[in-house]
NUTORKE-411077 format. One record per residue: x, y, z of N, C-alpha, C in turn; residue in three letters; residue number from 1. Coordinates in steps of 0.1 Angstrom, whole numbers. Each point is the difference from the previous one (the first is absolute). Layout:
! NUTORKE-411077
REC    n.X    n.Y    n.Z   ca.X   ca.Y   ca.Z    c.X    c.Y    c.Z   aa    i
REC      X      Y      Z      X      Y      Z      X      Y      Z  ALA  NUM
...
//
This chain:
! NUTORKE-411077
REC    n.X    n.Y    n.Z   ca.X   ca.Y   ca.Z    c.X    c.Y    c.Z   aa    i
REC    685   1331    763      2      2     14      0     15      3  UNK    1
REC     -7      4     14      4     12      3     10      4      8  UNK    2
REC      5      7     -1     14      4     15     -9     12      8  UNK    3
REC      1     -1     13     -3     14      9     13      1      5  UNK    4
REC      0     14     -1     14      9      9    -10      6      8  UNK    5
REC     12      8      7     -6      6     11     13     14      3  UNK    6
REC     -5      7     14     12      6      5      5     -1     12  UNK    7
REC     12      2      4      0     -5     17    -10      5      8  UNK    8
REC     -2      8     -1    -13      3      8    -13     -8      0  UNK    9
REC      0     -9     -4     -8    -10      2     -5     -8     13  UNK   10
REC     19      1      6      4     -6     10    -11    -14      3  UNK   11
REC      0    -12    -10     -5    -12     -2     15     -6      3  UNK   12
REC      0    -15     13      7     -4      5      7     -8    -11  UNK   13
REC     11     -5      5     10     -5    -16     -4    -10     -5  UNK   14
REC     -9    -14     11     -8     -9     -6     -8      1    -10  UNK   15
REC     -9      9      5    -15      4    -15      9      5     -8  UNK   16
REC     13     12     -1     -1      5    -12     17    -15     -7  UNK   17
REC      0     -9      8     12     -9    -11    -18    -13     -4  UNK   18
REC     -7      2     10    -12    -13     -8     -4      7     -9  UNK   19
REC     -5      9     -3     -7      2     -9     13     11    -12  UNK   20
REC      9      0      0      9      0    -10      1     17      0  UNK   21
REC     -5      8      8      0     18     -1     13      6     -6  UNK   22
REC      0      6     -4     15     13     -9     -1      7     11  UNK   23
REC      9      9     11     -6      9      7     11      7     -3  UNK   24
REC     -2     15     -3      7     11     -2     -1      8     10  UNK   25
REC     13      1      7      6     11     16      2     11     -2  UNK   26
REC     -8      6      6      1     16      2     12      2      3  UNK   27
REC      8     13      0     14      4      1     -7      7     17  UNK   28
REC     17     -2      4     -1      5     19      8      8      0  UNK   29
REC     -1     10      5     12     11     -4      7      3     22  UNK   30
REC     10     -3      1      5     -4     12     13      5      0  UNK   31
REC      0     18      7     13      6      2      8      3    -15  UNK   32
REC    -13      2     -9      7      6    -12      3    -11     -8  UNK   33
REC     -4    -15      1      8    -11    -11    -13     -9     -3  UNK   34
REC     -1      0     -8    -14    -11     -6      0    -13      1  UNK   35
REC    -11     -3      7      2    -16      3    -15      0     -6  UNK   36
REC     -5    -18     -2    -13     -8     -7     -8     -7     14  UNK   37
REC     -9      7     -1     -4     -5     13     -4    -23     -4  UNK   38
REC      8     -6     17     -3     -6     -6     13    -12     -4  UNK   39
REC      8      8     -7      7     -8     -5     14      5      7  UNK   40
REC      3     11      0     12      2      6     -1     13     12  UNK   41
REC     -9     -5      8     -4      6     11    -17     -4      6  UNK   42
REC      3     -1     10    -11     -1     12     -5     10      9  UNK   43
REC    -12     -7      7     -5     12      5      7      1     16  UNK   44
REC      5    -10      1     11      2     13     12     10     -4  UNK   45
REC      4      0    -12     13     11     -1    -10     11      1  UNK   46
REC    -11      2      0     -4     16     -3     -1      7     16  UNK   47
REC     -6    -11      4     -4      3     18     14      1      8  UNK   48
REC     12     -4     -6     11      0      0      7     17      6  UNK   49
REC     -3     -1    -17      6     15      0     -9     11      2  UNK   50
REC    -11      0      1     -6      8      9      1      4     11  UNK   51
REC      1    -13      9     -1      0     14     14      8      2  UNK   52
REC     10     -2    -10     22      4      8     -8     15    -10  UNK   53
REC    -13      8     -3     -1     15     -3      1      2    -12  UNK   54
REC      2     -9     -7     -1      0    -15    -13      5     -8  UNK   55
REC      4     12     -6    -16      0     -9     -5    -10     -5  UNK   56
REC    -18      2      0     -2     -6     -4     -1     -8    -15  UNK   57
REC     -3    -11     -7      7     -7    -12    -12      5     -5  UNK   58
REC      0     -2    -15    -12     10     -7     -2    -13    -16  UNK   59
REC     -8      4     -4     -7    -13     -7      4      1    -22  UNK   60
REC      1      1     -3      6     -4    -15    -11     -6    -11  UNK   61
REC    -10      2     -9     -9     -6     -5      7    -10    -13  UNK   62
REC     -1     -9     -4      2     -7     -8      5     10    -13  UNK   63
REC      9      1     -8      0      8    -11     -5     -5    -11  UNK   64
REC     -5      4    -16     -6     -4     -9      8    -11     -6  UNK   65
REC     10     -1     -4     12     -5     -5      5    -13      7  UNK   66
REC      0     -2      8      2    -14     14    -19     -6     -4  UNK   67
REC    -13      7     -3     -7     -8      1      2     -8    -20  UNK   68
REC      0     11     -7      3     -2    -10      5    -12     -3  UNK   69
REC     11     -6      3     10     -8     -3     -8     -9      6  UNK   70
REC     -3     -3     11     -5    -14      8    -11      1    -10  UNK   71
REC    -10      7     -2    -13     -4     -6      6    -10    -18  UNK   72
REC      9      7     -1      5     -2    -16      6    -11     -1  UNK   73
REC      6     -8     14      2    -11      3     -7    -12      5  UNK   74
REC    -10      4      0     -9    -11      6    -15      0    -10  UNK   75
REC      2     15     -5    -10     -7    -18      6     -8    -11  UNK   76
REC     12     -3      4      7     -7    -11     -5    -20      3  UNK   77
REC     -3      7     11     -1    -18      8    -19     -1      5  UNK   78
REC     -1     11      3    -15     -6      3    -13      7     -8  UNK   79
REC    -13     -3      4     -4      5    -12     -9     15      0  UNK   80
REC      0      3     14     -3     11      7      7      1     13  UNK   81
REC     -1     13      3      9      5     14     -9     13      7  UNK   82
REC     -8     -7     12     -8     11      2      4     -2     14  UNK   83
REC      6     18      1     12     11     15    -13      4     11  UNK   84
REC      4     -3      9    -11      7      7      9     10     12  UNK   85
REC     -3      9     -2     12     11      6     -5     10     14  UNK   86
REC      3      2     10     -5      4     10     -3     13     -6  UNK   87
REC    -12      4     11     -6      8     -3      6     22    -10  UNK   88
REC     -7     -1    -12      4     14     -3      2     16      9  UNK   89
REC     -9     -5     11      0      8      7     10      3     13  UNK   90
REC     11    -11      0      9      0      5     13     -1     -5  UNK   91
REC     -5     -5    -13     20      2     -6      0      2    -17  UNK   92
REC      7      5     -2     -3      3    -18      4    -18     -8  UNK   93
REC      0     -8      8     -1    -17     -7     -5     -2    -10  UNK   94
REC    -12      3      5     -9     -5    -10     -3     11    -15  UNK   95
REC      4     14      3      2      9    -19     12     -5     -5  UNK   96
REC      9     -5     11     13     -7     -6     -3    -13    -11  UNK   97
REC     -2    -10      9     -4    -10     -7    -12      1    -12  UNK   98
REC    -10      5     -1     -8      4    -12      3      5    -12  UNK   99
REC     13     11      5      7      3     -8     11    -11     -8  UNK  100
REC      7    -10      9      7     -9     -4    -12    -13     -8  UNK  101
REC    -10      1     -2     -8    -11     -4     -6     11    -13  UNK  102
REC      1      7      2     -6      3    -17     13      0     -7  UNK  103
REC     14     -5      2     11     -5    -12      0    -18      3  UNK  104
REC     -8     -2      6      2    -22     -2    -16     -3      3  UNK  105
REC     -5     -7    -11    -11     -2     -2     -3    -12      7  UNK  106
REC    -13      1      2     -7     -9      9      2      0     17  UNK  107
REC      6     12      2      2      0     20    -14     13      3  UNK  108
REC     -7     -6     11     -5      6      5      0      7     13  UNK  109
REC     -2     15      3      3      0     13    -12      5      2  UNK  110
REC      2     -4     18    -15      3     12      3      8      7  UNK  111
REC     -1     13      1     -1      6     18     -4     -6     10  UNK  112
REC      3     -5     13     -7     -4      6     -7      9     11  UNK  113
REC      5     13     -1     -4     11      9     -1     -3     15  UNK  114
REC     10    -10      0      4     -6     14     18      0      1  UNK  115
REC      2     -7     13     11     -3     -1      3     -8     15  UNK  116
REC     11     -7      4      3     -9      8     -6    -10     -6  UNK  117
REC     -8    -10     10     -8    -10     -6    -12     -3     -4  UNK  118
REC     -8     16      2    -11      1     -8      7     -2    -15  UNK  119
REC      7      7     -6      3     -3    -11      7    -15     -1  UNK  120
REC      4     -8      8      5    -13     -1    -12     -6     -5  UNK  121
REC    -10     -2      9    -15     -6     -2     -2     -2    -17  UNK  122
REC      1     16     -1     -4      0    -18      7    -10     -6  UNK  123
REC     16      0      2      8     -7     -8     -4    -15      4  UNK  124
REC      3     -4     10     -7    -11      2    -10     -9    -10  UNK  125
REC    -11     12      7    -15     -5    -11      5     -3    -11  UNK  126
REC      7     10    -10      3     -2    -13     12    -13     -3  UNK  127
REC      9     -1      8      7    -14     -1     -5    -11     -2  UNK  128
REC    -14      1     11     -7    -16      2    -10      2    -13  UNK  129
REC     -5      7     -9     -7      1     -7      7     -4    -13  UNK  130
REC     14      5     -2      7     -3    -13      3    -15      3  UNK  131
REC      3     -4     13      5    -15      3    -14     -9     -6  UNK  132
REC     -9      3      1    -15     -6      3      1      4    -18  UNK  133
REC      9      7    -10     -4     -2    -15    -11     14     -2  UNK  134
REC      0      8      8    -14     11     -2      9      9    -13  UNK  135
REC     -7      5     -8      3      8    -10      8     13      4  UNK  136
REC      7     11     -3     -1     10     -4     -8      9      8  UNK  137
REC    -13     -2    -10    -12      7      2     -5     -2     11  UNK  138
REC     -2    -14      4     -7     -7     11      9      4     16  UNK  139
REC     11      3     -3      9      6     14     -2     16      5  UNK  140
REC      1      4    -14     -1     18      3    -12      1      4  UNK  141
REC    -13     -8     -2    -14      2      2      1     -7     20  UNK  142
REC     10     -9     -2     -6     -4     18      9     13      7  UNK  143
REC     12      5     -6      7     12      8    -10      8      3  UNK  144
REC     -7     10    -11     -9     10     -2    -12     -4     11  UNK  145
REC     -5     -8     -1    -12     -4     12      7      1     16  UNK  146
REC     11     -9      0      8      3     17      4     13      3  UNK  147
REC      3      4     -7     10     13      3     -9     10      4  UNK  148
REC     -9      4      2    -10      6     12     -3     -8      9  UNK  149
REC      0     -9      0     -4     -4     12     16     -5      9  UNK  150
REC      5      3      2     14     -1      4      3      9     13  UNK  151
REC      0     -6     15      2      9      5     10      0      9  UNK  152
REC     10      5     -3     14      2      9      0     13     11  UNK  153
REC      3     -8     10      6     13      8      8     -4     13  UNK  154
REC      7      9      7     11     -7      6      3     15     13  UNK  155
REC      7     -2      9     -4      8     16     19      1     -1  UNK  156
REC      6     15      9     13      0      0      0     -1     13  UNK  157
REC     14     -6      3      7      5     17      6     11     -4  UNK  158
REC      4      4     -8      8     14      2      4      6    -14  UNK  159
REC     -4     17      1     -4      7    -12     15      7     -3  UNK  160
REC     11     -3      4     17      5     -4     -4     -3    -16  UNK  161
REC      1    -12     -4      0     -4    -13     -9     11    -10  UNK  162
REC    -13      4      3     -6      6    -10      0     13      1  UNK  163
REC      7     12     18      2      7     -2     12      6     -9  UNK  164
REC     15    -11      0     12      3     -5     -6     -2    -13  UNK  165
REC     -6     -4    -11     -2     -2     -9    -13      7     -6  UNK  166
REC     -4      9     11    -11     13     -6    -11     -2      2  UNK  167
REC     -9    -15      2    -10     -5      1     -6      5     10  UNK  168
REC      2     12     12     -7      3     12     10     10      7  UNK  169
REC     -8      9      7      9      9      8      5     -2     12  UNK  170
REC     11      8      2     10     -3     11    -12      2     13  UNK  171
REC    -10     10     -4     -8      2     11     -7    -13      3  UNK  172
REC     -5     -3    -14     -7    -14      1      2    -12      9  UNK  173
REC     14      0     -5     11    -12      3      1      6     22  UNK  174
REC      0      7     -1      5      5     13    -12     -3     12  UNK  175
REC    -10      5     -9    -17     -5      9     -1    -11      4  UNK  176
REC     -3     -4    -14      0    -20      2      9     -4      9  UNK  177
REC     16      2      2      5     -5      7     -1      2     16  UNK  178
REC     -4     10     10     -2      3      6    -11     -1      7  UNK  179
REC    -11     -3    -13    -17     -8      6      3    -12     -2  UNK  180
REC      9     -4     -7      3    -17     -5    -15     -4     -5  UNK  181
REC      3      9    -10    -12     -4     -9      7     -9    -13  UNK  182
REC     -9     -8     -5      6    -11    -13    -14      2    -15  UNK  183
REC      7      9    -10    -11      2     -6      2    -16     -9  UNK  184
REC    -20      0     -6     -1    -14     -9     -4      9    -14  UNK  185
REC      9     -2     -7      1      3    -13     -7    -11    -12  UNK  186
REC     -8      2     -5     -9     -5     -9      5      5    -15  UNK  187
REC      0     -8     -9      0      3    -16    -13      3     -8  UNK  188
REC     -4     12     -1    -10      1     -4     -4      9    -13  UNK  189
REC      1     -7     -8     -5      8    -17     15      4     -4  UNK  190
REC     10    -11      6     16     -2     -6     10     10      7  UNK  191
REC     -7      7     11      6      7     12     -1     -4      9  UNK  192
REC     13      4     10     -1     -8     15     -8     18      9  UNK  193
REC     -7     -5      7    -13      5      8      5      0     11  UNK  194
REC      0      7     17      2     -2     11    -18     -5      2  UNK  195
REC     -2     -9      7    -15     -2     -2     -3     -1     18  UNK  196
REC      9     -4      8      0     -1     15     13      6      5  UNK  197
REC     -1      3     16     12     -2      8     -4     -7     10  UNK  198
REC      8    -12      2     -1    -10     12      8      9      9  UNK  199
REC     -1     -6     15      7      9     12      5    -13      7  UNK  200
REC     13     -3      7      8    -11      7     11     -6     -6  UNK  201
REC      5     -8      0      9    -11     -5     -2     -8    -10  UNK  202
REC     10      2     -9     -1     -6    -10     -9    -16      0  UNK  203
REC      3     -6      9     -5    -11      0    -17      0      2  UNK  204
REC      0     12     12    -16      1     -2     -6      3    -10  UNK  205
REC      7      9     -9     -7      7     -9     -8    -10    -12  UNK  206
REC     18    -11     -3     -6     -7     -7     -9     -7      0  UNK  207
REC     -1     -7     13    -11    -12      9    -13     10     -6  UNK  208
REC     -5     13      5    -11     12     -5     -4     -6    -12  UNK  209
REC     12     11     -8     -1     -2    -17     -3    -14     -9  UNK  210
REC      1    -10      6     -3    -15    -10    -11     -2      5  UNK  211
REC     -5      1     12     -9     -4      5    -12     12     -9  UNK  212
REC      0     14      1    -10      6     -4      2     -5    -22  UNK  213
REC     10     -4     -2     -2     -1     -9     -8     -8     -3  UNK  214
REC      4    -11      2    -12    -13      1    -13      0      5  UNK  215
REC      1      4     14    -12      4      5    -12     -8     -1  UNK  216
REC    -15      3     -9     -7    -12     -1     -6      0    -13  UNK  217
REC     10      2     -8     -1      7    -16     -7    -18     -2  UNK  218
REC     -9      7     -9     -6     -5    -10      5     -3    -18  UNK  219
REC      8     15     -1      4      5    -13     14     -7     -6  UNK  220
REC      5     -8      5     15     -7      0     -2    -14     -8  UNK  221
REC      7      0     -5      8     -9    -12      8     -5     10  UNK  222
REC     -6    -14      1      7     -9     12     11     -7     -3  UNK  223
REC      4     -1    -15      7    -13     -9     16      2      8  UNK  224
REC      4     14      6     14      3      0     -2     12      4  UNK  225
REC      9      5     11      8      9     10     14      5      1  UNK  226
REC      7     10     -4     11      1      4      4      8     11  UNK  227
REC      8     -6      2      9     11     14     15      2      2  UNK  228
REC      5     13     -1     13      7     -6      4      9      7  UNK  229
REC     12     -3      5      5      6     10     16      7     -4  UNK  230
REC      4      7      6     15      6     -1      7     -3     15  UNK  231
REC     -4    -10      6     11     -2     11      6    -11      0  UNK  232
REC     15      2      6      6    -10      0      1     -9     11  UNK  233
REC    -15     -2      8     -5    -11      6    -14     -3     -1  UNK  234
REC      0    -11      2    -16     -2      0    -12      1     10  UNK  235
REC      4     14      6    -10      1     12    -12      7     -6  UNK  236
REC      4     10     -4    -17      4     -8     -6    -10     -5  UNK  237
REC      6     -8    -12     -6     -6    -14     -6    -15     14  UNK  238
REC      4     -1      7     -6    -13      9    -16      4      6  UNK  239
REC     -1     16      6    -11      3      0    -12      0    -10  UNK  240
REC      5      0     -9    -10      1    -13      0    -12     -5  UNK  241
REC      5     -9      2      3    -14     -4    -11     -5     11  UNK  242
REC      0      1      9     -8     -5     13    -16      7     -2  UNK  243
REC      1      7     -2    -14     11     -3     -9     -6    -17  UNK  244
REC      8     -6    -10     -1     -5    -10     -4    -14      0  UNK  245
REC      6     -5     10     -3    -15      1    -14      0     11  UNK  246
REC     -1      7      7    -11      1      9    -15     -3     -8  UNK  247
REC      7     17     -7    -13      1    -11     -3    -13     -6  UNK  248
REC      6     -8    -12     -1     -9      0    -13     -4    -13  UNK  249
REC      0     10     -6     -9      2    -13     14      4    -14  UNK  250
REC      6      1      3     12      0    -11      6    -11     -7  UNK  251
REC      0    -11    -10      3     -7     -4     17     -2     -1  UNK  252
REC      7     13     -2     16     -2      1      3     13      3  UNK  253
REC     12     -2     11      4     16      6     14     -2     -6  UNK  254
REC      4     13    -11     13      1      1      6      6      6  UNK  255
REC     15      0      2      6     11      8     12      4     -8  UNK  256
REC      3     13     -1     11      6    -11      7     12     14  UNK  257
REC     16      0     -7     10     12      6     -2      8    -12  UNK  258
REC     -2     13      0     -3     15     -7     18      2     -2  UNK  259
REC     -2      1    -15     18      5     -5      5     13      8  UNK  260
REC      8      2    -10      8     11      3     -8     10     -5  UNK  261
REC     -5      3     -8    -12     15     -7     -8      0      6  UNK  262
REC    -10     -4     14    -10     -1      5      8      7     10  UNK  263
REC      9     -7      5      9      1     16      5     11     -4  UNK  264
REC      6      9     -8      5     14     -2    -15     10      6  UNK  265
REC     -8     -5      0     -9     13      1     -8     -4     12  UNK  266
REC     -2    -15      4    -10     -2     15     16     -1     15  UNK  267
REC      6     -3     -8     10     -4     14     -4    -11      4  UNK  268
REC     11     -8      8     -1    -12      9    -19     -2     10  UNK  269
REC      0    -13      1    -11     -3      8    -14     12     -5  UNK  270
REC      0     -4    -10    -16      3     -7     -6    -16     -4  UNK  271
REC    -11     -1      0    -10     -9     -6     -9      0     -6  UNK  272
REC     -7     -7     -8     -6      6    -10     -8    -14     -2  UNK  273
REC    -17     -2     -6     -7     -6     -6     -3      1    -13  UNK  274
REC      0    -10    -11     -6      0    -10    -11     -9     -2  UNK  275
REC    -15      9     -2     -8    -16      0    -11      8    -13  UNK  276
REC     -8    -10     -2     -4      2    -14    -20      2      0  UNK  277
REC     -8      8     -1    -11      0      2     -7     -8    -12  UNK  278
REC    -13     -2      6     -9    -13    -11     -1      7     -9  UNK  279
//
């Protein structure tokens, strides 16, 4: 048998990852100086929490070598491979951690997925249903390596506080956009997030814009599955996109995921995001 882990950042909803049996290792949350696991002993409501009563912003923690070490060392005792698929290297040192932790327990494999949210879910995904389906080893890392360019995540913010306090853009920046009420759409591209547009209006418009041009009258789309991933704690965006998804009506299954606490440290409340998969 194979085991797939993963990392919170996955942000795959608790169904898929208790069906298909996932390990998921939580990033550390660092909130007013005390370390929390994203996830397990904190949410993304405590963060918007303490933000909003002026609290600095919470800052993000990568898995250490030693925490992956041990789980890998415990689950080669029981299964007969263990292949990690770890969000993207280009956003968190996860994945030199865990490589590092797999060259002392033999037989774990790790993936970069040079993604993260639910583009990197997708991957894990794929690879669950593939070890469930009995695919080898070899036969899983070969369907990762094929998806994983064609993977394309990207996601639009209501409000740039989150990525200015945390360095990701300037106060000037942060100051513009807010004043044109501009909403940039941030794309993952070659394992970096990209500013690729600025929408102009209401968040609601924006998104209604953004799903629509994403979809648009693409040809190029892997119809099998759709996700849609949100950081708010209602469902008024994620209904827009849900409505615009079902319209379309060429997608075989739409999932819908809430974005942890390591996603929500850097986009802030009421962002959205697509992950869909090219042919």
């Amino acid at each position: 048998m194979i085991k797939i882990t993963t990392d919170s950042t996955c942000d795959l909803p608790a169904h898929l990852l208790e069906r298909y049996d996932i390990t998921v290792f939580p990033l550390g949350i660092v909130k007013a100086g005390k370390l929390y696991h994203d996830g397990v002993d904190i949410r993304t409501a405590d963060i918007a929490a303490h933000v909003d009563a002026g609290g600095d912003i919470t800052t993000t923690n990568a898995v250490n070598v030693s925490d992956y070490t041990g789980v890998f060392r415990t689950l080669s005792e029981k299964y007969g491979a263990v292949i990690h698929i770890n969000i993207g290297s280009g956003f968190s040192c996860c994945c030199q951690n865990a490589r590092l932790a797999a060259e002392e327990v033999p037989e774990v494999y790790v993936v970069d997925s040079g993604n993260l949210t639910v583009g990197h879910g997708l991957l894990v995904l794929a690879a669950a249903e593939a070890a469930g389906d009995g695919k080898s080893v070899t036969e899983i890392l070969s369907l990762l390596e094929d998806m994983l360019p064609r993977l394309e995540t990207s996601f639009v913010l209501d409000r740039l506080d989150y990525m200015k306090k945390g360095g990701r853009c300037s106060a000037v920046t942060a100051l513009g956009a807010n004043l044109l009420k501009l909403h940039p759409c941030v794309d993952v591209i070659d394992g970096k997030m990209t500013v690729t547009k600025k929408y102009r209006g209401s968040i609601a418009k924006v998104v209604e814009d953004y799903v629509r041009e994403r979809l648009g009258n693409r040809r190029d789309l892997d119809t099998r599955r759709a996700v849609i991933v949100d950081t708010c704690g209602d469902d008024e965006l994620a209904s827009i996109a849900r409505r615009l998804l079902q319209e379309d009506g060429r997608f075989e299954e739409v999932l819908e995921a809430k974005a942890g606490c390591t996603i929500f440290c850097h986009s802030g409340p009421r962002t959205l995001g697509l992950a869909l998969v090219r042919k």
